[in-house]
MDAnalysis code that builds the backbone (N, CA, C; Angstrom):
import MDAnalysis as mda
import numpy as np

u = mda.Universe.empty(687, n_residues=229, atom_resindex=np.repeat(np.arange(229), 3), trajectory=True)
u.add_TopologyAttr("name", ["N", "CA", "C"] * 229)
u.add_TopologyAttr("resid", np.arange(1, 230))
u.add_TopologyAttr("resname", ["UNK", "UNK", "UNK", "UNK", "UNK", "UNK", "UNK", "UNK", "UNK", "UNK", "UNK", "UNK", "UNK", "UNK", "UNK", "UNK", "UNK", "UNK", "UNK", "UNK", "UNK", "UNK", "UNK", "UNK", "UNK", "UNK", "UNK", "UNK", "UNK", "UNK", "UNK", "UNK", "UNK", "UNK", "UNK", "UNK", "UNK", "UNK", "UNK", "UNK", "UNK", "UNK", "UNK", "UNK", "UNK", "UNK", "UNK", "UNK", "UNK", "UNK", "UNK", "UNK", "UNK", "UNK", "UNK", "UNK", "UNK", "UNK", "UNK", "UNK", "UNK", "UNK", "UNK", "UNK", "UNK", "UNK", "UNK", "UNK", "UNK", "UNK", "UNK", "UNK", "UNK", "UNK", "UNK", "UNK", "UNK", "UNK", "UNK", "UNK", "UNK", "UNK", "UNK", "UNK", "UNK", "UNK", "UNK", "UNK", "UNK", "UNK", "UNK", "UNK", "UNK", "UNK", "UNK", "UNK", "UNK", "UNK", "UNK", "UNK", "UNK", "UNK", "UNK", "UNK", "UNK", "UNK", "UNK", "UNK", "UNK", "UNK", "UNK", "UNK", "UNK", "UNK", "UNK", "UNK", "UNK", "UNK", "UNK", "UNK", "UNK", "UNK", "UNK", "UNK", "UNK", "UNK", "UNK", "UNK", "UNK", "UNK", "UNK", "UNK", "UNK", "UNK", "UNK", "UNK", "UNK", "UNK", "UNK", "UNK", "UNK", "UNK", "UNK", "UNK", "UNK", "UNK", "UNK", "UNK", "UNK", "UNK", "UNK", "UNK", "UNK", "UNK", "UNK", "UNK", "UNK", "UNK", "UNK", "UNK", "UNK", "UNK", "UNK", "UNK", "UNK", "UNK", "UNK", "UNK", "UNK", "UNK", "UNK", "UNK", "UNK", "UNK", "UNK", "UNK", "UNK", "UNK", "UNK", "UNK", "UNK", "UNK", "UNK", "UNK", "UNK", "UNK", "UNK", "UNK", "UNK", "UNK", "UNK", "UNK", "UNK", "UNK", "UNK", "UNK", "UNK", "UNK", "UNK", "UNK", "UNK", "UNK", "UNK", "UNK", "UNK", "UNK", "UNK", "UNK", "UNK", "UNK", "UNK", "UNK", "UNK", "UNK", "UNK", "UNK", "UNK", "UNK", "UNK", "UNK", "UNK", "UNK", "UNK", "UNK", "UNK", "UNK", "UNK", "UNK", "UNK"])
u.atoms.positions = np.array([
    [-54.966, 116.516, -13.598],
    [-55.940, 117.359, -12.910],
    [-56.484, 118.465, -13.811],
    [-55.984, 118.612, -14.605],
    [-56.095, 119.847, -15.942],
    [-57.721, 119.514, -16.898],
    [-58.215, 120.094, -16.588],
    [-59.474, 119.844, -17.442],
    [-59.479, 120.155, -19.154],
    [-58.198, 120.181, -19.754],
    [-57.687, 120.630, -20.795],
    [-57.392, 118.891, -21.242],
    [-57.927, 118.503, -22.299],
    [-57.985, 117.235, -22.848],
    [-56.708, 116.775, -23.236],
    [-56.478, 115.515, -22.969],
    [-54.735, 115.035, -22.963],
    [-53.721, 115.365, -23.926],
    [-54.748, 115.254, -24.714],
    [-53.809, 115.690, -26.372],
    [-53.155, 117.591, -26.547],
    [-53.816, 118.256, -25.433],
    [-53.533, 119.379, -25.838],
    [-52.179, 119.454, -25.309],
    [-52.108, 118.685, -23.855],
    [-50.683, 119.166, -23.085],
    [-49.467, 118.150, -24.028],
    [-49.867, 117.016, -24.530],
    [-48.392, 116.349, -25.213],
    [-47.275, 117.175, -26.338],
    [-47.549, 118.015, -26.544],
    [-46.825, 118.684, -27.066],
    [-45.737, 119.080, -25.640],
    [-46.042, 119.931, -24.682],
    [-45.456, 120.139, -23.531],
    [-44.499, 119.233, -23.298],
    [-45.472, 117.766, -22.982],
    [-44.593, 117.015, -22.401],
    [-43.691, 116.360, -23.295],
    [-44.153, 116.045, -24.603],
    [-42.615, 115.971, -25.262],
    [-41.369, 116.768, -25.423],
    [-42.024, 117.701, -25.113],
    [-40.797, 118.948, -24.693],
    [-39.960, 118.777, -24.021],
    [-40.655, 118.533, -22.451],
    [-40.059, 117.516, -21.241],
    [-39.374, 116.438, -21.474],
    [-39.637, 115.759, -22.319],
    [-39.105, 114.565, -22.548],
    [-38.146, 114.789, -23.167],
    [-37.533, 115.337, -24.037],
    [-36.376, 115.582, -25.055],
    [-35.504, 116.611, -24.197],
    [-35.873, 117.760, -23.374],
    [-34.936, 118.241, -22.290],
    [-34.040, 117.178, -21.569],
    [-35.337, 116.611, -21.126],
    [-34.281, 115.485, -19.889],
    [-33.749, 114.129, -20.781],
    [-33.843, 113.912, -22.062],
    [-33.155, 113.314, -22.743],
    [-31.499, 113.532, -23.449],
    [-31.930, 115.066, -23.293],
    [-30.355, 116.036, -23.905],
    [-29.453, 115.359, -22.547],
    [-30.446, 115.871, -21.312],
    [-29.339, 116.335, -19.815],
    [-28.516, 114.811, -19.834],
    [-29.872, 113.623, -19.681],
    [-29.115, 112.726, -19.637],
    [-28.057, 112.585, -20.611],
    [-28.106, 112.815, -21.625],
    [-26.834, 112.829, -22.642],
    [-25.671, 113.196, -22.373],
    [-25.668, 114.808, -21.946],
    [-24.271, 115.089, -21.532],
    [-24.035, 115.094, -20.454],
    [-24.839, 114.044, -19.374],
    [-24.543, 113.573, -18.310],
    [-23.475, 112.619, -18.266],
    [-24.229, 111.451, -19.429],
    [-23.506, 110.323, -19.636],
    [-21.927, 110.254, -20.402],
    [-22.068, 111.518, -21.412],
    [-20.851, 111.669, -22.007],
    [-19.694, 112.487, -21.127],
    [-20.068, 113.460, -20.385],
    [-18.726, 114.013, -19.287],
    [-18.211, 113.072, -18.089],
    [-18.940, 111.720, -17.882],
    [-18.992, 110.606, -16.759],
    [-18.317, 109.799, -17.886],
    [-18.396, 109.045, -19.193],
    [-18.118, 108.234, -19.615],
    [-16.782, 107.984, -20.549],
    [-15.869, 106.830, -20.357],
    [-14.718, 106.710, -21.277],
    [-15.545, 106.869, -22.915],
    [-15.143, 107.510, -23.802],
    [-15.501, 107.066, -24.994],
    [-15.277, 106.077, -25.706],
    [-13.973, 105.686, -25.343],
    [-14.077, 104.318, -26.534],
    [-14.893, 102.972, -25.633],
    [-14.906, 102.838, -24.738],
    [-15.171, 101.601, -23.415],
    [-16.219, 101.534, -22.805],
    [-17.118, 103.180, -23.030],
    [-18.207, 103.429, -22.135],
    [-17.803, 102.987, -20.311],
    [-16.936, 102.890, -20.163],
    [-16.776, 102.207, -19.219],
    [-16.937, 104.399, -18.332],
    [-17.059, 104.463, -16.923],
    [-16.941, 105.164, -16.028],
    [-15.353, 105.805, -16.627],
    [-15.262, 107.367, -16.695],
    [-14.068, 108.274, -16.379],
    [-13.752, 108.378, -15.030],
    [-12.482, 108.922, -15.376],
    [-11.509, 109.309, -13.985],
    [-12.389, 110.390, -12.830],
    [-13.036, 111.243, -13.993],
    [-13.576, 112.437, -13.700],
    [-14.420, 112.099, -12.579],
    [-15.148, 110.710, -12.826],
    [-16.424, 110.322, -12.156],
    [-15.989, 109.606, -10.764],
    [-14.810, 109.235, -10.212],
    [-14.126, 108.174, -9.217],
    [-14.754, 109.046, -7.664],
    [-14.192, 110.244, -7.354],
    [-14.867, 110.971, -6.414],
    [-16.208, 110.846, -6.418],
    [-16.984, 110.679, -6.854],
    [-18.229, 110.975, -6.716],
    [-18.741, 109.180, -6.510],
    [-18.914, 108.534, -7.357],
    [-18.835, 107.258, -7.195],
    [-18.622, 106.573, -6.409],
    [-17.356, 106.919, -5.875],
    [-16.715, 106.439, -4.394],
    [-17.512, 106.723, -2.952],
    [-18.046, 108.168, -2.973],
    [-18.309, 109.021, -2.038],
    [-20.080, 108.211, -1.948],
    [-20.784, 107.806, -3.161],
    [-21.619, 107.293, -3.136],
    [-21.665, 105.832, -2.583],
    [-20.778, 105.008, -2.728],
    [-20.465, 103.477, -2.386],
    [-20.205, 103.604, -0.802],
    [-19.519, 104.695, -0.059],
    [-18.647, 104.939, 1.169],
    [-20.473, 105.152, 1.851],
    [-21.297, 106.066, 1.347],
    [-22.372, 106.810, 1.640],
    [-23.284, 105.443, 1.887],
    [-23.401, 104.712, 1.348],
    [-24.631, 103.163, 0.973],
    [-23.755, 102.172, 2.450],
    [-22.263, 101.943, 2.307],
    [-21.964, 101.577, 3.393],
    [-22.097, 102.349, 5.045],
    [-22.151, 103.090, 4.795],
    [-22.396, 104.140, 6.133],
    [-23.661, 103.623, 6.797],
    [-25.032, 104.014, 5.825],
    [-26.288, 103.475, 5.891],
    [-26.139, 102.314, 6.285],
    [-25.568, 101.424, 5.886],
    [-25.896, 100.210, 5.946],
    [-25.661, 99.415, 7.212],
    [-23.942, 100.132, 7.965],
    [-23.499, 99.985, 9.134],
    [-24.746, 100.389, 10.035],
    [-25.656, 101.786, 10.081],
    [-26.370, 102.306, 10.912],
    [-27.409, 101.181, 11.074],
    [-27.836, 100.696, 9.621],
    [-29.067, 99.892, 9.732],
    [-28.656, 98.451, 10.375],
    [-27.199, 97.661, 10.334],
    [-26.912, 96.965, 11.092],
    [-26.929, 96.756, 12.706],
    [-26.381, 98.445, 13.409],
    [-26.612, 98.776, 14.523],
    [-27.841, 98.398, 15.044],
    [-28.590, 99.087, 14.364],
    [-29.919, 99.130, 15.033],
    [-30.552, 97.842, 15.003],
    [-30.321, 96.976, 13.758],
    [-30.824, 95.588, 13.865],
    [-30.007, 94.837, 14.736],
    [-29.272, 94.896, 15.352],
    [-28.233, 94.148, 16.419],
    [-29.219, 94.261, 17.708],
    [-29.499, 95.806, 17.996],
    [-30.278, 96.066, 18.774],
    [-31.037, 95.655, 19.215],
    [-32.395, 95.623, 18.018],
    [-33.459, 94.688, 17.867],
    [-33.454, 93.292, 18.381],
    [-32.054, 93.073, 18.257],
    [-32.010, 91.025, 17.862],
    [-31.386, 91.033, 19.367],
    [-31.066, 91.943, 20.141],
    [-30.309, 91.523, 21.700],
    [-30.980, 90.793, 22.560],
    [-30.281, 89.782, 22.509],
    [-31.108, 88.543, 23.932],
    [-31.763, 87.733, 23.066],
    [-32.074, 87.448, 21.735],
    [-32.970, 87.065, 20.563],
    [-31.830, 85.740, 20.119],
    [-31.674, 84.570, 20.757],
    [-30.207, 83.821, 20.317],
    [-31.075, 83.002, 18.847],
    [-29.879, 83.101, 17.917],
    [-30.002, 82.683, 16.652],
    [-29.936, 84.162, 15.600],
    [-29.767, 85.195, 15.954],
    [-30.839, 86.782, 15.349],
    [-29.006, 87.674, 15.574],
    [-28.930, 87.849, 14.154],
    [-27.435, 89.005, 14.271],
    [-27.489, 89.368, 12.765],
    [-27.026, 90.503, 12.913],
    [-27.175, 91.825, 11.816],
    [-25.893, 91.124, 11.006],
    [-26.821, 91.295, 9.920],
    [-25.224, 91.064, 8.967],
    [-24.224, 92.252, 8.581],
    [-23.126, 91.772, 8.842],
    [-21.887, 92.668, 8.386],
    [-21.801, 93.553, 7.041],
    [-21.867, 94.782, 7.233],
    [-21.738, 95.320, 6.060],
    [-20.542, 95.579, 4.929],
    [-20.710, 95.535, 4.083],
    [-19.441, 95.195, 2.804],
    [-18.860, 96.520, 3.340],
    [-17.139, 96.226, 2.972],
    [-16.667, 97.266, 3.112],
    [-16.195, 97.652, 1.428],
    [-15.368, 98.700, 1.423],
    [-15.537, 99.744, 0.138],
    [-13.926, 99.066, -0.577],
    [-13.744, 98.496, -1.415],
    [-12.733, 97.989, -2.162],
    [-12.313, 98.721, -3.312],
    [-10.949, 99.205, -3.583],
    [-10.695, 99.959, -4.427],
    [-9.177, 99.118, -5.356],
    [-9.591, 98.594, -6.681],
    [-8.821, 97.862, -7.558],
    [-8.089, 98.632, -8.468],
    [-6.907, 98.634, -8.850],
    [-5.966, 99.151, -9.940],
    [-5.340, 98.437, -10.921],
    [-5.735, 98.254, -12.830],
    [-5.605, 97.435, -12.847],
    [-4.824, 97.684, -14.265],
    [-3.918, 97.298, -14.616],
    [-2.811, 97.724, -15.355],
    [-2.497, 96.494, -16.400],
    [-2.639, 96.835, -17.788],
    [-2.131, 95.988, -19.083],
    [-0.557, 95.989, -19.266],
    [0.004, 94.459, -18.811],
    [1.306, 94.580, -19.108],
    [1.672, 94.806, -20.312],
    [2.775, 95.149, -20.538],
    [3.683, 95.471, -21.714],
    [2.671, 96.040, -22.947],
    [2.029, 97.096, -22.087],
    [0.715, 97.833, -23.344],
    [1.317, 98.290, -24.427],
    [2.921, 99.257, -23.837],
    [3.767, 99.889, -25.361],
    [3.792, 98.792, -26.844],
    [4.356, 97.861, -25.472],
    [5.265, 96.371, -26.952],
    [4.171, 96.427, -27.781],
    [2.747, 96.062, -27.080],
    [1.084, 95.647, -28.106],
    [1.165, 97.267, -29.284],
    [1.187, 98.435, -29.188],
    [0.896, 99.236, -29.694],
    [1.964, 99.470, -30.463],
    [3.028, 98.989, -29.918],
    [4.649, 99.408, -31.179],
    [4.407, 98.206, -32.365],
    [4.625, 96.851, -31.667],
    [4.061, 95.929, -32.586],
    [2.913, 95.596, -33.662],
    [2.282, 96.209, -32.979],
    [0.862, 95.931, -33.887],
    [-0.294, 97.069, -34.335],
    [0.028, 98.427, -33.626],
    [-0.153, 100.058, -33.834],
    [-1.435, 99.950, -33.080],
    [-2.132, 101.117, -33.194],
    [-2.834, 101.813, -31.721],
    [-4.326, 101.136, -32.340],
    [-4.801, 101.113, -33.130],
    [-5.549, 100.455, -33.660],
    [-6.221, 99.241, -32.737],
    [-5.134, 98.073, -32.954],
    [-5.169, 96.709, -32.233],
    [-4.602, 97.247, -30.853],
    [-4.187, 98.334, -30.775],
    [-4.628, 98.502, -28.970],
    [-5.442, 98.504, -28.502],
    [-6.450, 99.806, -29.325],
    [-7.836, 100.033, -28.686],
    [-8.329, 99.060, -28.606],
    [-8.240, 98.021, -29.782],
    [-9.413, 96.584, -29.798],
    [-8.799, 95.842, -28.701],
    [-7.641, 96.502, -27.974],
    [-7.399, 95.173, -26.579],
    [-7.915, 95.616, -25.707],
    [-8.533, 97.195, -25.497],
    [-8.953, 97.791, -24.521],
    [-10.433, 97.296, -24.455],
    [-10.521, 97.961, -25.391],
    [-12.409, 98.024, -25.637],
    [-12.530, 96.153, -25.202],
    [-12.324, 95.351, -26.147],
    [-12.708, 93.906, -25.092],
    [-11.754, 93.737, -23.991],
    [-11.491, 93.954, -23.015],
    [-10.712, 93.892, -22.007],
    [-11.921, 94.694, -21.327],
    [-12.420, 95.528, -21.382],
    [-13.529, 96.231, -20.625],
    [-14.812, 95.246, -21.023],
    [-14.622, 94.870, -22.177],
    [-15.991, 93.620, -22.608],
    [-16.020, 92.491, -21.113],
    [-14.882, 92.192, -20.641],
    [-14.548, 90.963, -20.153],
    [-14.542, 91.499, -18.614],
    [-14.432, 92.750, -18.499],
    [-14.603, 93.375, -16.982],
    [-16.319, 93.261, -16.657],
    [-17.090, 93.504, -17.785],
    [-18.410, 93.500, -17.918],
    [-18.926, 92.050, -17.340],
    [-18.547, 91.546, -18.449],
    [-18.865, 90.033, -18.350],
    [-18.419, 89.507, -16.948],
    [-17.534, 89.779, -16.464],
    [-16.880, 89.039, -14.547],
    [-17.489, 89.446, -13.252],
    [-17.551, 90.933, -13.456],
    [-17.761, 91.423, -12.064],
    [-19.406, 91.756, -12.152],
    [-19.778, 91.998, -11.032],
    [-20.988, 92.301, -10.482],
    [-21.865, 93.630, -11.155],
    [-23.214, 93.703, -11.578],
    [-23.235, 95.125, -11.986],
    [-23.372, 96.251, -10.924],
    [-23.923, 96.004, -9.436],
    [-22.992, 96.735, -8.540],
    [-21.719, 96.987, -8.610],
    [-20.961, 96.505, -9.017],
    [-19.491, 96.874, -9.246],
    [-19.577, 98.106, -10.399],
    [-18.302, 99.022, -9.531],
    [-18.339, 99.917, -10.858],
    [-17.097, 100.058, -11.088],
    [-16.824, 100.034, -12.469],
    [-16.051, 100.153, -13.459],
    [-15.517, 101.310, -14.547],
    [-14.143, 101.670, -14.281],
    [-13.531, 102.699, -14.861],
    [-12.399, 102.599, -15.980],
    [-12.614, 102.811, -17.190],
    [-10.876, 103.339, -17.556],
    [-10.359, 104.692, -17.125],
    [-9.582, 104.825, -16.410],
    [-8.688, 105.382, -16.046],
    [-7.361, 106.506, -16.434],
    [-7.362, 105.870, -17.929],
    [-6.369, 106.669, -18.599],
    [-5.738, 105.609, -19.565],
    [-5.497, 105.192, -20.668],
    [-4.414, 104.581, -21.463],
    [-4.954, 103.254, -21.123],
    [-3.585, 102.466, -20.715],
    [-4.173, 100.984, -20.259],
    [-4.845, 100.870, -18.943],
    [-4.857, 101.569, -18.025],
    [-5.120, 101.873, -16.678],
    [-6.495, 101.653, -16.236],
    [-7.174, 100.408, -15.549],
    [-8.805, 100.452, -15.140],
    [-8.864, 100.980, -13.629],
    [-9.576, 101.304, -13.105],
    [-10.225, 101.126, -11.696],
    [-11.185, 100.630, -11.564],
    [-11.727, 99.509, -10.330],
    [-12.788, 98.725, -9.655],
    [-12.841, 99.308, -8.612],
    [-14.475, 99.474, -8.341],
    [-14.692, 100.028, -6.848],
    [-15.864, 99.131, -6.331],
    [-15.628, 98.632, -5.231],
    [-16.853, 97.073, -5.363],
    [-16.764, 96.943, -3.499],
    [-17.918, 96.371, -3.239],
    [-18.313, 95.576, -1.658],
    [-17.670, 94.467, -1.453],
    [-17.146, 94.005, -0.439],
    [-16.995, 92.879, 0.022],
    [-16.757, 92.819, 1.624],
    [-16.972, 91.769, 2.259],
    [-16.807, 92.093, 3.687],
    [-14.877, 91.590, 4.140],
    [-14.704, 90.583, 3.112],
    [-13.056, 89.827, 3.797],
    [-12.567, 90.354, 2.426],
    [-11.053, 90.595, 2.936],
    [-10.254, 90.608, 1.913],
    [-9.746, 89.808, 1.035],
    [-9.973, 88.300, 1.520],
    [-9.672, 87.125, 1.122],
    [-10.890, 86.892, 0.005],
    [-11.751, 87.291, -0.337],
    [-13.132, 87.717, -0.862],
    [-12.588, 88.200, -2.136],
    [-11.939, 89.354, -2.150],
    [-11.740, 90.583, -2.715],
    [-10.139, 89.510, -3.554],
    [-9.192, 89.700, -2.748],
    [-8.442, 88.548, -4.111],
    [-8.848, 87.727, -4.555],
    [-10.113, 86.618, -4.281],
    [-10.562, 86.020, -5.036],
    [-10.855, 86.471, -6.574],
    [-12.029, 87.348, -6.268],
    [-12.127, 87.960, -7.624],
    [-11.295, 88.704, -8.404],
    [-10.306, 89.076, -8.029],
    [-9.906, 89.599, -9.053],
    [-8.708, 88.694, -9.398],
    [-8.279, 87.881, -8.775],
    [-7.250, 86.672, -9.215],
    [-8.025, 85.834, -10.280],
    [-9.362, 85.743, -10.019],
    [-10.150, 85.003, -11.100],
    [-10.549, 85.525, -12.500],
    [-10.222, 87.129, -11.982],
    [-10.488, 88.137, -13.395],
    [-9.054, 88.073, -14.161],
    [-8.147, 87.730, -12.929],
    [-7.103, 88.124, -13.814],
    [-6.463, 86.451, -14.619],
    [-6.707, 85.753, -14.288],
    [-6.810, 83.686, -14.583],
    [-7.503, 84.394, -15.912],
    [-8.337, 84.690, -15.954],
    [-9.901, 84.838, -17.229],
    [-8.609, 85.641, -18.446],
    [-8.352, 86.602, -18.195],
    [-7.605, 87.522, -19.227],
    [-6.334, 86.568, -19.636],
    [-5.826, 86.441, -18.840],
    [-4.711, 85.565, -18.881],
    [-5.192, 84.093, -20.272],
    [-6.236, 83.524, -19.839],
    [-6.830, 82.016, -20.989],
    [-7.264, 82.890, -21.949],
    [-7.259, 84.614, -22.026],
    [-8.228, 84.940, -23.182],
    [-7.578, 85.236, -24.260],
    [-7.765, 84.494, -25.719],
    [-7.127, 85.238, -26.713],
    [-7.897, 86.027, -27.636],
    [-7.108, 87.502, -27.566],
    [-7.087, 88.695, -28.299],
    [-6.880, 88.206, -29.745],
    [-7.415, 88.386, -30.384],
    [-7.576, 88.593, -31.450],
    [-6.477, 89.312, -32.111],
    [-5.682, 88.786, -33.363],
    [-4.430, 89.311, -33.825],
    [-2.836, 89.206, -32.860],
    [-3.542, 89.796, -31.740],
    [-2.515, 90.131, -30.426],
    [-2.463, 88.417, -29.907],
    [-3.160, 88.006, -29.206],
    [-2.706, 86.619, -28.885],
    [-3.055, 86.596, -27.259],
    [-1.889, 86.708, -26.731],
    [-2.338, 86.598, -25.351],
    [-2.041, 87.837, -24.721],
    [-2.662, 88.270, -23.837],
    [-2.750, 89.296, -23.306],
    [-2.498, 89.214, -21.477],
    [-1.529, 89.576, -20.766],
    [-2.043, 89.615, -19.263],
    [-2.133, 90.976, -18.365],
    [-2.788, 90.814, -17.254],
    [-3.056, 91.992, -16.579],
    [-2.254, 91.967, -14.981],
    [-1.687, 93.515, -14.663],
    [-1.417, 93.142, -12.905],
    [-2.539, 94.155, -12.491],
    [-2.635, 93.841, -10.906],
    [-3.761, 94.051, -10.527],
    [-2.886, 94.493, -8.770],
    [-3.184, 95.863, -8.827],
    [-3.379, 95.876, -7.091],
    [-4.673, 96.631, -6.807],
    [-4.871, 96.228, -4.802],
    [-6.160, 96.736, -4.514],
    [-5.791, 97.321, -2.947],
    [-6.658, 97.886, -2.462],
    [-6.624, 98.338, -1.165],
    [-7.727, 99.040, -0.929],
    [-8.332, 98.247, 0.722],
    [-9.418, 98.472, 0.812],
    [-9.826, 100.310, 1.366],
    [-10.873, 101.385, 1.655],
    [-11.355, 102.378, 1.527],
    [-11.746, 102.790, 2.808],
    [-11.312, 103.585, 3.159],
    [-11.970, 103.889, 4.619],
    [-13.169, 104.765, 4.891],
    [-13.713, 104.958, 5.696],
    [-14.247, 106.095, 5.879],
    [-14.117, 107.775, 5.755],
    [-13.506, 108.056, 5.853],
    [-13.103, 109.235, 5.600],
    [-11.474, 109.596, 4.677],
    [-11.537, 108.555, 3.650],
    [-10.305, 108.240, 2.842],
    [-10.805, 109.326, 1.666],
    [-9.163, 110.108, 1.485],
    [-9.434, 110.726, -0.173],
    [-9.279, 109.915, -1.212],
    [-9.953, 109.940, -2.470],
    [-9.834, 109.290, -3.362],
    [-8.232, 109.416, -3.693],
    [-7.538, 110.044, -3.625],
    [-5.870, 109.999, -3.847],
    [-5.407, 109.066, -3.001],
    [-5.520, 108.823, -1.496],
    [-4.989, 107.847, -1.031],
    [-5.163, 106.906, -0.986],
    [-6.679, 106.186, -1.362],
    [-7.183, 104.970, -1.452],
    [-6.285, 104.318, -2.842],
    [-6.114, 105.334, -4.023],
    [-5.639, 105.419, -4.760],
    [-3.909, 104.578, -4.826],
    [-3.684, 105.780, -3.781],
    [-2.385, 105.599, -3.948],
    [-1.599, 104.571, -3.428],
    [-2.914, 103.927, -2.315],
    [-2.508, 102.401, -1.782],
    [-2.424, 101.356, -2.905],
    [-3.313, 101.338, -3.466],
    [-3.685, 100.258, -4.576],
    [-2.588, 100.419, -5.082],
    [-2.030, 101.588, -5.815],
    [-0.884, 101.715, -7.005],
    [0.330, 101.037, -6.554],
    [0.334, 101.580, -4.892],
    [1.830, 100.713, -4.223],
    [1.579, 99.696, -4.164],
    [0.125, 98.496, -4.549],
    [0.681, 97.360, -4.545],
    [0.518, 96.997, -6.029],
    [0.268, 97.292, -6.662],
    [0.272, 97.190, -8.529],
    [1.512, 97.736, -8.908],
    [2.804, 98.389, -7.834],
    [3.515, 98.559, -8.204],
    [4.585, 97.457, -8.201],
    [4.113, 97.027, -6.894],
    [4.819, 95.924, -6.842],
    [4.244, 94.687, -7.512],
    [3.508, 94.299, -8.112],
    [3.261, 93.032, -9.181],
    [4.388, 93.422, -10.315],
    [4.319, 94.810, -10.344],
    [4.995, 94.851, -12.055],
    [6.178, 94.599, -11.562],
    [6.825, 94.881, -10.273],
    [8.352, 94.526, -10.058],
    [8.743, 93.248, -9.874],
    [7.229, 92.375, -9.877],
    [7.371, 91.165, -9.220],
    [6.899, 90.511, -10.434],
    [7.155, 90.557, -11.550],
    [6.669, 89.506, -12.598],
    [5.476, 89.528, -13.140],
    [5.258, 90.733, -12.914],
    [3.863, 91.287, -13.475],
    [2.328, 89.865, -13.697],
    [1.581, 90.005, -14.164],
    [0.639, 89.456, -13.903],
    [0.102, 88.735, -12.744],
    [0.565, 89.432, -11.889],
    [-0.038, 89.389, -10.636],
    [-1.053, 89.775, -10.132],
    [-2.042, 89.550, -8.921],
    [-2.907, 90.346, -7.975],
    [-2.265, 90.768, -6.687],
    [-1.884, 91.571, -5.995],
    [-1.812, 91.899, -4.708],
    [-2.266, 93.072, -3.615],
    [-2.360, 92.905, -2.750],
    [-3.545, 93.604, -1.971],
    [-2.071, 94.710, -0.823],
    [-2.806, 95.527, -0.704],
    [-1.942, 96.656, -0.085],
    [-1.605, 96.222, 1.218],
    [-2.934, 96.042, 1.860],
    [-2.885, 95.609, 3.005],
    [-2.009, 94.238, 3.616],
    [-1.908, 93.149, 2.499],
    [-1.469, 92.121, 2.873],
    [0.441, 91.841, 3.039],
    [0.396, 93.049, 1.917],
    [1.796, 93.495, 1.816],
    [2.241, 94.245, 2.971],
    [2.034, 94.997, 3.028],
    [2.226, 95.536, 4.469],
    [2.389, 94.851, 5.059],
    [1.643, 94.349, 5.901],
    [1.358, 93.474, 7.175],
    [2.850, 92.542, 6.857],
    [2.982, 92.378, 5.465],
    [4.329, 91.139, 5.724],
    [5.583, 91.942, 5.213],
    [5.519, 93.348, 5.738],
    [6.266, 94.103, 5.501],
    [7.315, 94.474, 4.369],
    [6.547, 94.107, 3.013],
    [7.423, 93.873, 2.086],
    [7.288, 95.219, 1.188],
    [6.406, 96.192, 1.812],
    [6.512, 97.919, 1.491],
    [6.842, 98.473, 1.682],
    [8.584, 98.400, 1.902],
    [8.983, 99.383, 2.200],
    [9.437, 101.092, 1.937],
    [9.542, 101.989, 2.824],
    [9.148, 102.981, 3.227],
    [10.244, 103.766, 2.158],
    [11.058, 102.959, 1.191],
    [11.980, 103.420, -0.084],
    [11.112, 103.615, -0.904],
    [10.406, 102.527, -1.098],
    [9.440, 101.897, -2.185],
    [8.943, 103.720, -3.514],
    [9.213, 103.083, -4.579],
    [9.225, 104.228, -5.170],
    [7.326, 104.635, -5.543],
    [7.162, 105.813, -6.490],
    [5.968, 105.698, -6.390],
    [5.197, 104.501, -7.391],
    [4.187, 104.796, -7.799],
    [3.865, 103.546, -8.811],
    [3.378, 104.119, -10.041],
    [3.110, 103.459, -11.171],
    [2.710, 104.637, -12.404],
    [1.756, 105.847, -12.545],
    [0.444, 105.279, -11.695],
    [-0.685, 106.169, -12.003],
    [-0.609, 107.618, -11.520],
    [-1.114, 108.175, -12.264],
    [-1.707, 109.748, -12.329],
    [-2.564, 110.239, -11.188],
    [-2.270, 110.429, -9.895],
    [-3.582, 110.380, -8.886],
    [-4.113, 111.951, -9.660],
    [-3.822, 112.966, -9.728],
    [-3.710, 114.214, -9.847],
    [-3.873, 114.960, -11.592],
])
């Protein structure tokens, strides 16, 4: 709208442009693992609160299309994904790093996050966590859904050979997210069942919920490795 000829304002706007080029920068670097790029710990609250927020919407917009479709036979709102929260742990990470030094650790991490890339959804979001430690936070409507994939992520790691290292496997627990769940307890479900893979022969998948239900969590049950805090 500026009656001032285009060339005078680009100076300005490259200005603009290199501001919001910095922000994004140390946006991406206080959100991001450094060696993995993968999502920080730092970022799980917020992330979560965003995925919980898209399902909320999505329930409302189901409602109302149910509505719409009443008395309408053939016409029903589809079910909205619920909020899945994965914990996912490198067995015997010490032995890899005593044996072969931190070096050929990182290179098990960094592709081990290559191979999280490559499996899951790019809706899915993806964290290191700390050390060997990932988190998955992902949609699905059945739980039977939800071990699929990650029994298939964890089959994938399992056929994959590491380089130097050889074979590598992963345990895996999950538990699904509620509505008004803190990121510590969604947390801390998952860990109680990733606690139990590692007691159980590690390279396992198991789901919080399923354990429960067949009452094999019991109320002794110690805590599990991760750091909620």
């Amino acid at each position: 709208d500026s009656d001032r000829p285009p060339a005078a304002s680009r100076p300005l706007a490259e200005g603009f442009a290199r501001i919001y080029a910095n922000y994004t920068a140390l946006l991406h670097e206080s959100e991001r693992d450094k060696l993995t790029g993968l999502y920080n710990r730092r970022s799980l609250e917020r992330q979560l609160q965003r995925l919980l927020q898209q399902r909320e919407q999505a329930l409302h917009q189901a409602v109302a299309a149910t509505s719409e479709a009443h008395g309408q036979p053939g016409m029903s709102a589809a079910e909205p994904l619920q909020v899945w929260l994965a914990i996912l742990d490198i067995d015997h990470f010490k032995r890899i790093n005593d044996n072969y030094g931190h070096i050929y650790g990182d290179e098990v991490i960094l592709l081990l996050a290559q191979q999280m890339r490559a499996c899951f959804r790019r809706s899915d979001v993806l964290f290191r966590f700390g050390g060997e430690e990932f988190v998955i936070l992902f949609g699905a409507t059945e739980q039977a859904t939800v071990h699929t994939v990650l029994e298939r992520f964890r089959q994938r790691i399992a056929r994959h050979v590491f380089p130097q290292v050889g074979s590598v496997t992963v345990s895996i627990g999950y538990a699904g997210v509620g509505r008004h769940d803190y990121p510590a307890s969604a947390l801390d479900r998952a860990d109680k069942a990733l606690y139990f893979a590692k007691q159980h022969g590690r390279n396992g998948t198991y789901g919080y919920e399923s354990l429960s239900a067949s009452g094999l969590l019991g109320r002794e049950m110690a805590a599990g490795s991760i750091d909620l805090f």
